[in-house]
C-alpha positions in Angstrom: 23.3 3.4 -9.5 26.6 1.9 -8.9 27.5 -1.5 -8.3 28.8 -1.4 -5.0 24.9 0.3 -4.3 23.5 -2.2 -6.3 24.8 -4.6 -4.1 24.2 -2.9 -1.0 20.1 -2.8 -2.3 20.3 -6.6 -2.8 21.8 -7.1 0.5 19.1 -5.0 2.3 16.4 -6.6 0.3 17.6 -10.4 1.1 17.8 -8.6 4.8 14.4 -7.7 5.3 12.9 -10.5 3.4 14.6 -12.7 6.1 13.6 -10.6 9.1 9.7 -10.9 7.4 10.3 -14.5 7.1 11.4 -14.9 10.7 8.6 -12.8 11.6 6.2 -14.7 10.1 7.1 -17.8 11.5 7.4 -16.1 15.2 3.8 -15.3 14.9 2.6 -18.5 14.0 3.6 -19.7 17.1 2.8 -17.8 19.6 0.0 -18.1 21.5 -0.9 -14.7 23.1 -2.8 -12.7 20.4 -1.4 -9.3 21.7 2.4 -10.1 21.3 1.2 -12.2 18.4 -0.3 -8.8 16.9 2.9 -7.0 17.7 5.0 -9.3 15.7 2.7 -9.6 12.9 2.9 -5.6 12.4 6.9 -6.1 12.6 6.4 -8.7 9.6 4.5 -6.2 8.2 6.7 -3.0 8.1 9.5 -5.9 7.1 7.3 -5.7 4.6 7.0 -2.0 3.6 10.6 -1.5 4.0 11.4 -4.7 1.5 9.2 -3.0 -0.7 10.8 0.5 -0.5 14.5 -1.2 -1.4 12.8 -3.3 -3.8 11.4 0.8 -5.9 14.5 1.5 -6.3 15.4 -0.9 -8.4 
């Protein structure tokens, strides 16, 4: 892998773990349990895609 890859990968990681992160936080506060659900599952594939980046390494 090459550096300027590298860095793209730790960009993308520091990316999604922000968007989960935000996520998170938008679902704790939110008081109708359908949108809640919705944002929670956003968190989650946040998630999954943080984690996808993250196997490459």
């Amino acid at each position: 892998m090459t550096t300027k890859e590298l860095l793209y990968v730790e960009d993308a990681l520091g990316h999604e773990k922000y968007f989960q992160t935000k996520c998170n936080e938008a679902a704790g506060q939110l008081q109708d349990a359908e949108l809640k659900a919705c944002v929670e599952q956003m968190a989650q594939k946040h998630q999954q895609i943080f984690q996808s980046f993250y196997n490459l390494l």
